[in-house]
C-alpha positions as CSV (number, residue, x, y, z in Angstrom):
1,X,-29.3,-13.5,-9.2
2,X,-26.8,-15.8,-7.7
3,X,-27.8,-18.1,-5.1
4,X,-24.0,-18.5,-3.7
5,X,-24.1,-17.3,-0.6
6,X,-20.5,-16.2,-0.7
7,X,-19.1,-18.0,2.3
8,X,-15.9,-19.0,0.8
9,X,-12.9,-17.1,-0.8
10,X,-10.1,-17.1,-3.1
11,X,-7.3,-14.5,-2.4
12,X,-4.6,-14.1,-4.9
13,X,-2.0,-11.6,-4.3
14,X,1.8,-10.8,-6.5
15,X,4.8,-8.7,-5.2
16,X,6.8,-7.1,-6.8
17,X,9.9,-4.4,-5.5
18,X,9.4,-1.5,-7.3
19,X,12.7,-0.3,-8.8
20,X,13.2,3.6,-9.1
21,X,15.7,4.3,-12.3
22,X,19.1,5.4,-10.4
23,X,18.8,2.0,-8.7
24,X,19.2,0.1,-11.9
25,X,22.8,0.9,-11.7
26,X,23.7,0.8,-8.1
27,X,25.6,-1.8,-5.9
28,X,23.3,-4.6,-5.6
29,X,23.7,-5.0,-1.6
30,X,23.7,-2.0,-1.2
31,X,21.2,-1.2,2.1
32,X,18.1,1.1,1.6
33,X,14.4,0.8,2.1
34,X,12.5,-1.6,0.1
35,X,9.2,-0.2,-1.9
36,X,6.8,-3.3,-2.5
37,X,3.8,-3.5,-4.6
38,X,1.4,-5.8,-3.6
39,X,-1.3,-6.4,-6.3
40,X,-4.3,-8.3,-4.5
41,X,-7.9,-10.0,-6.5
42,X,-10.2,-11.9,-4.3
43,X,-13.0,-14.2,-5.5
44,X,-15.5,-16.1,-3.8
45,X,-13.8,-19.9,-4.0
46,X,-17.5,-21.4,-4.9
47,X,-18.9,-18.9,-7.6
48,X,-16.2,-17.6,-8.8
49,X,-17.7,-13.8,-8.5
50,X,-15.0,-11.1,-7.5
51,X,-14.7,-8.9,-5.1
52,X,-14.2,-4.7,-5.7
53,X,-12.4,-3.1,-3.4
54,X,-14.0,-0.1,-2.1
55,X,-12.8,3.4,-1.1
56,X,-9.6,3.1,-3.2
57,X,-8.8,6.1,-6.0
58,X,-7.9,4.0,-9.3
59,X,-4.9,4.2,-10.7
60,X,-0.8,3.6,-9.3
61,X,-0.1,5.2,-5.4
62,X,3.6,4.5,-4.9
63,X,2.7,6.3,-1.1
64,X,-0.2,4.1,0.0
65,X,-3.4,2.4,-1.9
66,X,-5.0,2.4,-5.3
67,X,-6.9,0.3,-7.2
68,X,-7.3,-0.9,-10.7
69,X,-10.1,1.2,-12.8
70,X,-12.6,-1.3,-12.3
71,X,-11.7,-1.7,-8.8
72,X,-11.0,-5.6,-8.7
73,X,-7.9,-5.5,-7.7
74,X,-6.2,-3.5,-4.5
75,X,-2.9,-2.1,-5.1
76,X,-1.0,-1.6,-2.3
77,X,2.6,0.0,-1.5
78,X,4.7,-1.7,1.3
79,X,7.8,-1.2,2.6
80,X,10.0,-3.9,4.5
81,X,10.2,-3.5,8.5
82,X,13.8,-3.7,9.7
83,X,13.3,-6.3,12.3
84,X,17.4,-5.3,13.4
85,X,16.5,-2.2,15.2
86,X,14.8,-1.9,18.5
């Protein structure tokens, strides 16, 4: 057993805009709700031990939260807040 008492941590986190296929071919600046997948691992910064994420389905949730099948790593859908309107 570790004797790390876990007090530190190392988040990592990658974005990506998720891309449905009639958008491939679309007018670039064109203006429309942004999907974002947000991929997220922590670790404790000492140890090195990971996190698991709990209470997340594994698998791909386009609508909300998943996680990987081992559950290290959250994946999260987002969308992009228009700041413009009241």
């Amino acid at each position: 057993m570790s004797t790390c008492k876990h007090l530190n941590f190392k988040v990592h986190a990658d974005c990506g805009r998720m891309v449905e296929e009639h958008e491939r071919v679309s007018i670039p600046n064109e203006v429309k709700p942004q999907t974002v997948q947000v991929d997220l691992t922590i670790e404790c910064a000492d140890c090195k031990a990971p996190l698991q994420f709990l209470g997340l389905r594994p698998g791909l949730n386009l609508q909300g939260a998943a996680c990987s099948p081992d559950g290290l790593e959250a994946r999260l859908a987002c969308i992009i807040q228009d700041r413009s309107k009241p």
